[in-house]
Wavefront OBJ file of the C-alpha trace (Angstrom):
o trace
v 150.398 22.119 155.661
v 149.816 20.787 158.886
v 148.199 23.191 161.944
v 150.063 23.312 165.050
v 146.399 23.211 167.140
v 148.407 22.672 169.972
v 150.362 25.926 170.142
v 149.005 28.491 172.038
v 149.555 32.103 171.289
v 149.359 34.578 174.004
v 151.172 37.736 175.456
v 154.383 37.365 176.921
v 154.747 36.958 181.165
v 157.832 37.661 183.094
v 157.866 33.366 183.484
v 158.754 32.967 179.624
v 162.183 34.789 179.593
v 164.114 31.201 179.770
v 161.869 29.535 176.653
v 162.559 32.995 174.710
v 165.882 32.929 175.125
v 166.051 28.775 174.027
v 164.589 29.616 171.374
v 165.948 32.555 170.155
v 169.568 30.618 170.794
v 168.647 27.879 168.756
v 167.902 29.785 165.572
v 170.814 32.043 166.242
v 172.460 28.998 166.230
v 171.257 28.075 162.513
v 173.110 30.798 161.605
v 170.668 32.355 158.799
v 167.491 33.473 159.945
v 168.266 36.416 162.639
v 170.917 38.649 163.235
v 171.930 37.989 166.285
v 174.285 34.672 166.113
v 174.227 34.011 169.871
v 171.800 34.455 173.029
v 172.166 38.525 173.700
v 170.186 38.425 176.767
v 170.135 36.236 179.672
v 166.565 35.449 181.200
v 166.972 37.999 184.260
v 168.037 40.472 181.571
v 164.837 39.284 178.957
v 162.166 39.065 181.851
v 163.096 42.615 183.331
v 162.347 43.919 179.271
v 159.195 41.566 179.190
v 158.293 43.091 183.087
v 158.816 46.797 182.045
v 157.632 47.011 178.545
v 155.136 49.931 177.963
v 152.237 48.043 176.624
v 150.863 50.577 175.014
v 154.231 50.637 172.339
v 155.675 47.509 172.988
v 154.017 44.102 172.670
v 155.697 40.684 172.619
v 153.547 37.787 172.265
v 155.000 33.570 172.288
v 153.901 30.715 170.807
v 153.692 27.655 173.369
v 153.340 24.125 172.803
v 153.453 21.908 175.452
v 154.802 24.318 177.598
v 158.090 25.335 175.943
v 157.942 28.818 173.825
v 158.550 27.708 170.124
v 157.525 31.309 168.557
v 158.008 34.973 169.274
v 156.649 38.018 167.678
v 157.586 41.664 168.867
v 155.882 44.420 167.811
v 157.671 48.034 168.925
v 155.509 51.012 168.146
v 157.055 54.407 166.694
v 158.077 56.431 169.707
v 157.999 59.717 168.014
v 154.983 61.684 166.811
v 155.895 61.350 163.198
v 156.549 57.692 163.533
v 154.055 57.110 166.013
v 151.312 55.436 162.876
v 153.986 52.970 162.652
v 155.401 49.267 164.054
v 158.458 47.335 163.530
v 157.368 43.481 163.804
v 160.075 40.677 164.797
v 159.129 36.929 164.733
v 161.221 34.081 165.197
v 159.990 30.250 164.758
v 161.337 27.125 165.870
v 162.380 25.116 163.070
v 159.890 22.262 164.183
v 157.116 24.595 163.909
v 157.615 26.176 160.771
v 155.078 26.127 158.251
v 152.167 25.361 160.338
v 150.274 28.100 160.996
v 152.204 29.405 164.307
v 153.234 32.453 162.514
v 149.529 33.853 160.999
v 147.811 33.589 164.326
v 151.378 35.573 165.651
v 150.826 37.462 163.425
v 147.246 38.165 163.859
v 147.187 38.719 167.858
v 150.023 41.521 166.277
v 148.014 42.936 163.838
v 144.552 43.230 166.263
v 146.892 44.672 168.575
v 148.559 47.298 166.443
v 144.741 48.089 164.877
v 143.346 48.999 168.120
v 146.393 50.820 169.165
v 145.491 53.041 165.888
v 148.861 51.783 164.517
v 148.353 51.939 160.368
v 151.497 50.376 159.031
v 153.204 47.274 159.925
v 157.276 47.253 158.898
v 159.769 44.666 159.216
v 162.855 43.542 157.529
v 164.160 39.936 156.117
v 166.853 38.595 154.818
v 166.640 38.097 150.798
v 167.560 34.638 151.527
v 165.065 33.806 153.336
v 163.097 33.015 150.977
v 159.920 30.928 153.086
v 159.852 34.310 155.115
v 159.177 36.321 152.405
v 156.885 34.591 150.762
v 154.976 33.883 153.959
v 155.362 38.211 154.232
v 153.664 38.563 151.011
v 150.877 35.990 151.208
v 149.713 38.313 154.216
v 149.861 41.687 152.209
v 153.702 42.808 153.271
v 155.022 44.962 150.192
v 158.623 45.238 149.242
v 159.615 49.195 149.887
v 163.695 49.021 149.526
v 167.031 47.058 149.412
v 169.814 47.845 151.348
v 172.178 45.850 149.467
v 175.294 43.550 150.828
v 173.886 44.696 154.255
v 174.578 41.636 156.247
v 177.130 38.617 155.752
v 175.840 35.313 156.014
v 177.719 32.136 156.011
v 180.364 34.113 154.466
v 177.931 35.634 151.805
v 176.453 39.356 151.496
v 173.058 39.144 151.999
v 170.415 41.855 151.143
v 168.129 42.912 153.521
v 164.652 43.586 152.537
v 162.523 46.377 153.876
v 158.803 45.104 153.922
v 155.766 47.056 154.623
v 151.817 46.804 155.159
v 149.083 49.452 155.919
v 146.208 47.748 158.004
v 143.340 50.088 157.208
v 142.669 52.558 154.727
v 142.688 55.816 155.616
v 144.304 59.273 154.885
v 147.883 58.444 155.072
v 147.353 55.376 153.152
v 145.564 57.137 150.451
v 147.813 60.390 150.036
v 150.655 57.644 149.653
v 148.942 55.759 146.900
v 148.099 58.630 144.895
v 151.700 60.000 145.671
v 153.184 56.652 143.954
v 150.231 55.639 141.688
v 148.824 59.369 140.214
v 145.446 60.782 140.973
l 1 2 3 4 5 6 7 8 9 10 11 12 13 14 15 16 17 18 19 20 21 22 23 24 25 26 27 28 29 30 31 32 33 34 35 36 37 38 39 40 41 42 43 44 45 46 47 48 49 50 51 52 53 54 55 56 57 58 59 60 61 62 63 64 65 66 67 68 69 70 71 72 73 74 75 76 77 78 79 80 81 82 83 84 85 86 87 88 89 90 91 92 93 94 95 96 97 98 99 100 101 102 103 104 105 106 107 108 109 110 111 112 113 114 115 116 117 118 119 120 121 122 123 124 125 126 127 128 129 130 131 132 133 134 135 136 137 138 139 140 141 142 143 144 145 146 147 148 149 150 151 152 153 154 155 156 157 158 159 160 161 162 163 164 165 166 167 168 169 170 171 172 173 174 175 176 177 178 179 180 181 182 183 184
């Protein structure tokens, strides 16, 4: 694998709404990595949500290589007390930068943020055909927890969508949950 030393992860500004919406346009446009399967925000509409975003349950960090945004990961807390030990996780790669390394330290600026924010589970979901993705998911600890079958169409395909899952620490809800599925 090589490293992408060059790419610099960091939280999002106001002044990266044009390079998140490039990028999230061009792998909309491969057609089989997000849902969306064109831009869904223009960059006055994607820097006001950047601008306003409660840090403290909303986090977006980019990737940057010589000055263009080639990665994005968004982290949305639980907004309700009984989701609240919770975050749903969104990353999207450029296809140039896959498989080298942008992702883990993504995903690691996510996962110190979500620690000290006392967040204990990390959730996201993935296609089942995306196969690099969930691999990548698991190599970092992300458990399958469900299927929801035919849930998307792809390419003219149903596609599965996989519910992942990781707990960051252990503690007391992690433990009643493992003895809940594994016995005492």
């Amino acid at each position: 694998m090589t490293v992408d030393s060059d790419v610099w992860v960091r939280v999002a500004e106001p002044g990266d709404a044009e390079g998140l919406c490039d990028l999230t346009a061009a792998v909309a446009a491969e057609g089989r990595f997000i849902v969306p399967d064109r831009l869904f925000f223009t960059p006055e509409q994607q820097a006001r949500i950047i601008a306003a975003r409660d840090p403290a349950s909303h986090q977006i960090w980019v990737g940057v290589a010589d000055g263009a945004v080639v990665a994005e990961m968004e982290l949305v807390r639980g907004t309700w007390p009984k989701t609240a030990h919770t975050a749903t996780l969104a990353v999207v790669v450029a296809a140039a930068h896959r498989g080298r390394g942008v992702f883990s330290r993504c995903l690691a600026a996510a996962q110190d943020w979500a620690e000290a924010s006392g967040v204990e589970k990390l959730c996201l979901t993935v296609f089942a055909t995306n196969t690099e993705a969930l691999a990548a998911y698991r190599r970092r600890g992300f458990v399958e927890e469900g299927v929801r079958r035919g849930q998307y169409r792809i390419q003219g395909q149903l596609v599965d969508e996989v519910l992942m899952a990781r707990w960051l620490e252990r503690g007391s809800l992690r433990d009643v949950v493992d003895r809940r599925q594994h016995g005492p």
